[in-house]
C-alpha positions as a LaTeX table, in Angstrom:
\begin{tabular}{lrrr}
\hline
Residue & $x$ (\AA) & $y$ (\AA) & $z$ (\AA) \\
\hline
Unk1 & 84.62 & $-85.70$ & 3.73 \\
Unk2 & 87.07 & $-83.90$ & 5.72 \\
Unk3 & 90.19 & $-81.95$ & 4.97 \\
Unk4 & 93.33 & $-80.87$ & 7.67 \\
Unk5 & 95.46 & $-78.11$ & 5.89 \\
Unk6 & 97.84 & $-77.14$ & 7.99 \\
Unk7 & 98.29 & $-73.89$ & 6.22 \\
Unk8 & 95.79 & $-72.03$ & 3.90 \\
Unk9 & 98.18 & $-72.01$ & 0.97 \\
Unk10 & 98.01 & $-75.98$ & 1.40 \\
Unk11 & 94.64 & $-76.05$ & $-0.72$ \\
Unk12 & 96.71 & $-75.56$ & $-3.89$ \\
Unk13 & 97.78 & $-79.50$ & $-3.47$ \\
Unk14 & 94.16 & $-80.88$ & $-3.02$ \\
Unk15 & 93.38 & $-82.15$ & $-6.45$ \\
Unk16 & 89.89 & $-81.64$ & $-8.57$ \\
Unk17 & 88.17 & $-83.73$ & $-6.88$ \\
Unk18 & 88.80 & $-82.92$ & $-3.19$ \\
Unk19 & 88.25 & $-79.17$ & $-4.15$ \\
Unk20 & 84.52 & $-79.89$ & $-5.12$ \\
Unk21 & 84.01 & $-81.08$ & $-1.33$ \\
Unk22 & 84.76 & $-77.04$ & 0.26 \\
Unk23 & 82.02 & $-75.27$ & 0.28 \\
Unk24 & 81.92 & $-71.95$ & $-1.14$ \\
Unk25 & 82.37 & $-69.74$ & 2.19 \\
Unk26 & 85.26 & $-71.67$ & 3.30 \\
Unk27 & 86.91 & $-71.57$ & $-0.07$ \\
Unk28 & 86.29 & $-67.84$ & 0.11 \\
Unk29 & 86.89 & $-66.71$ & 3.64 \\
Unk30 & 89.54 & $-69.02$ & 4.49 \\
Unk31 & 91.11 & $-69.54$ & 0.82 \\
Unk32 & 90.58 & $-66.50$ & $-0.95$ \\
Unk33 & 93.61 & $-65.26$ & $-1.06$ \\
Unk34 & 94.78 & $-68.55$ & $-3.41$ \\
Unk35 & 91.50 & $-68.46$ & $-5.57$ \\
Unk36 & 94.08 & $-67.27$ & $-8.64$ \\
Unk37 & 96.35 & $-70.82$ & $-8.12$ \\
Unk38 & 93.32 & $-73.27$ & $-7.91$ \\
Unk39 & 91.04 & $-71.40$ & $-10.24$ \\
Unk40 & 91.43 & $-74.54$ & $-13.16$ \\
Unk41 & 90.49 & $-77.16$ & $-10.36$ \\
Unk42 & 87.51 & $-75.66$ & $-9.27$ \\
Unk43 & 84.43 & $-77.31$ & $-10.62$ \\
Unk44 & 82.58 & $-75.02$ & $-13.17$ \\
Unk45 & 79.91 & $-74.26$ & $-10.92$ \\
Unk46 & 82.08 & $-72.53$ & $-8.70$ \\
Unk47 & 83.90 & $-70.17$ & $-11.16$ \\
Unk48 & 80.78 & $-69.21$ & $-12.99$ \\
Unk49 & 79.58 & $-68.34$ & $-9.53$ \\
Unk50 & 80.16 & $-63.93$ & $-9.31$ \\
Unk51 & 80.91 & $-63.23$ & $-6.14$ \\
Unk52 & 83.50 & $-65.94$ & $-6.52$ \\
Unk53 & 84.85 & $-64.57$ & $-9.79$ \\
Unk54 & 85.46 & $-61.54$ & $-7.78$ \\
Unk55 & 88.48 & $-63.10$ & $-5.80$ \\
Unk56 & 90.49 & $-63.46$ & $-8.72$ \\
Unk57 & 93.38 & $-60.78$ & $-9.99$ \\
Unk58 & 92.50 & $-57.99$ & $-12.02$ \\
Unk59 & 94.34 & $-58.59$ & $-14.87$ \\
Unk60 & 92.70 & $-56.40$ & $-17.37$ \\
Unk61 & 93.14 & $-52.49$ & $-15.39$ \\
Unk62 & 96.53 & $-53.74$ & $-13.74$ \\
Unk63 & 99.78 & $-54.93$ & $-15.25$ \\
Unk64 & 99.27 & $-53.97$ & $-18.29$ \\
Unk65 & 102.59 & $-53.59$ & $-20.47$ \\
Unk66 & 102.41 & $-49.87$ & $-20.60$ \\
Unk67 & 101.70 & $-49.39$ & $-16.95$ \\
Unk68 & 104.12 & $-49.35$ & $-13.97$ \\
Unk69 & 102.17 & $-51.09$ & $-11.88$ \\
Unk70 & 103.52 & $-54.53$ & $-12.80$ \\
Unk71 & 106.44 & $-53.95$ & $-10.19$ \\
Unk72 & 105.13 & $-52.14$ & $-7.60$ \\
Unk73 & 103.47 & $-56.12$ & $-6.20$ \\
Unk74 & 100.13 & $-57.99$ & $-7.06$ \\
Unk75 & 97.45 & $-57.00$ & $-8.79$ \\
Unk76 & 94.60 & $-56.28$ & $-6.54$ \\
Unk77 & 91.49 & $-58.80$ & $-6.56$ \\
Unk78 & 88.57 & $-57.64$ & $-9.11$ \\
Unk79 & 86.35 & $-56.79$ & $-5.95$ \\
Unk80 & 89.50 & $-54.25$ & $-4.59$ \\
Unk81 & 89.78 & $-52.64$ & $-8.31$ \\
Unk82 & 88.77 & $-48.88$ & $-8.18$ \\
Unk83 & 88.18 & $-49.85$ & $-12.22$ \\
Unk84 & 85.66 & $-52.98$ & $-12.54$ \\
\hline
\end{tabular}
């Protein structure tokens, strides 16, 4: 099966079932940067998967309530944290 996304940020209309047809180094060369917005579509074998766990937002070092860096833009990916 083949997919034509005009833009990258297009994948976050495919539904569950088209997303089980990209393989994992599209999803994370081309896509990675909307990982975060599919992450409940993706099949489970896919977010148990590490190195793909490692394109989502580090939630747990940034934006915390007591830190300043919840304005200053998105959190980085886990695999750009200076923490995890």
């Amino acid at each position: 099966m083949y997919f034509a996304l005009c833009h990258p940020s297009d994948i976050r209309d495919l539904s569950v079932e088209q997303l089980q047809y990209i393989p994992k180094v599209v999803l994370l060369r081309v896509y990675g940067d909307y990982i975060e917005h599919i992450w409940d579509k993706l099949p489970e074998h896919v977010k148990t998967d590490s190195e793909v766990r490692t394109y989502r937002r580090c939630d747990e070092h940034y934006n915390q309530s007591w830190q300043r860096t919840h304005i200053d833009g998105p959190t980085p990916k886990i695999k750009e944290c200076s923490e995890c």
